[in-house]
Every structure is written in structure tokens, then in C-alpha cells.
C-alpha positions in Angstrom: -42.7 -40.0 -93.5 -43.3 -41.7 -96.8 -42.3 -45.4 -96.5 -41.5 -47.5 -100.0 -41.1 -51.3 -100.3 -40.0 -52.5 -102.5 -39.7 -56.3 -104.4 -39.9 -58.9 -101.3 -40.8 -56.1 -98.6 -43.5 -55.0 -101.1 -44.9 -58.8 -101.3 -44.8 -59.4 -97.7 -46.2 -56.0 -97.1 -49.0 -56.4 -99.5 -48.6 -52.5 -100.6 -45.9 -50.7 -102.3 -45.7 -47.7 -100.1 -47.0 -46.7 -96.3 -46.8 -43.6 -94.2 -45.7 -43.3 -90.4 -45.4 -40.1 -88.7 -42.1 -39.1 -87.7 -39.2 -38.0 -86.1 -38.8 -41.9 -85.5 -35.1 -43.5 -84.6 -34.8 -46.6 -87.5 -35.1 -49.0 -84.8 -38.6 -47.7 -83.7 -39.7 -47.3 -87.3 -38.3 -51.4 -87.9 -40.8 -51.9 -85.0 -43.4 -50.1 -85.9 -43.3 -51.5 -89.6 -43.3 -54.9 -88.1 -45.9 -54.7 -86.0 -48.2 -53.1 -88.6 -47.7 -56.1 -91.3 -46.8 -59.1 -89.3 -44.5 -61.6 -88.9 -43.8 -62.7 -92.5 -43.0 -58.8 -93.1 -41.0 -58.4 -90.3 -38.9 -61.5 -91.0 -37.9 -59.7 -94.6 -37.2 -56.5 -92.6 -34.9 -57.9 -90.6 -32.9 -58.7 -93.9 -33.4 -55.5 -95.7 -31.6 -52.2 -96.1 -33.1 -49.3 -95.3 -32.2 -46.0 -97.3 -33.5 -42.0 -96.2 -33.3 -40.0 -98.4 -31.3 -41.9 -100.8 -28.6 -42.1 -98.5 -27.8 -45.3 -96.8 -29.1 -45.7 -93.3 -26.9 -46.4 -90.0 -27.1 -47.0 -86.7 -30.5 -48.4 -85.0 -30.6 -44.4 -83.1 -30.5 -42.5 -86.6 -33.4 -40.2 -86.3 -35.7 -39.9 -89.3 -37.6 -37.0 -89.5 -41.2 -36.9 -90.5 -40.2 -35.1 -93.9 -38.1 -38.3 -95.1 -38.5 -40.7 -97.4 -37.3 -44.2 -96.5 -36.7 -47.1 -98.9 -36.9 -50.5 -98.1 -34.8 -52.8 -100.2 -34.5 -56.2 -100.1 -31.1 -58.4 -100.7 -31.8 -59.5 -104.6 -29.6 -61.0 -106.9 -28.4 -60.7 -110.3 -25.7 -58.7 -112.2 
């Protein structure tokens, strides 16, 4: 699945975009992310929101299949 990060995910990330093969549940793709970029990254992840497909993601045992893409959007602020 294609993977984008974007703003502080991004930084922490040190790419814009990564690929994981799929299906994956969002809690095993959180945990895989995390474990791939560290413990800076995976202290933004834990704040972020993750989109598939441009829909909102839900529970931790949504599966994702390998086809999706999945954004990764930090809280920002601003009007």
C-alpha cells in the first residue's frame, strides 16, 4: 500500500511517502510504521489521523488492503 506523510509525520519520517505490503489491520500498519522509523516517529503517529482512501480511518481492526492509499496527517493548526 502507498503510505503518505505528511507535515510532522513527514519530518519525523524523514521521507514523504513509504510502501508496506498489505492487507494490514491499522493497528499492525501503526506498528509496523513505528518500528520502521523510530521512536520520534512513532511518538507523532500516535497523534496523527490516519485516512484510506480519503475516507477517515476507524477502529484499530479496519483492514487495509494492499491496493490503498493511506494518509498520515498530523494535528496542525491554523484557520
Amino acid at each position: 500500500m502507498r503510505i503518505r506523510l505528511f507535515a510532522g509525520a513527514a519530518e519525523a519520517a524523514g521521507r514523504e511517502e513509504v510502501s508496506l505490503a498489505g492487507p494490514l489491520t491499522l493497528a499492525s500498519l501503526r506498528g509496523a510504521l513505528a518500528a520502521e522509523h523510530g521512536a520520534e516517529f512513532a511518538d507523532v503517529l500516535s497523534r496523527c489521523s490516519l485516512m484510506v482512501d480519503g475516507t477517515r480511518g476507524g477502529s484499530d481492526d479496519l483492514v487495509v488492503a494492499d491496493s490503498a492509499t493511506v494518509d498520515v496527517l498530523p494535528p496542525f493548526a491554523g484557520g
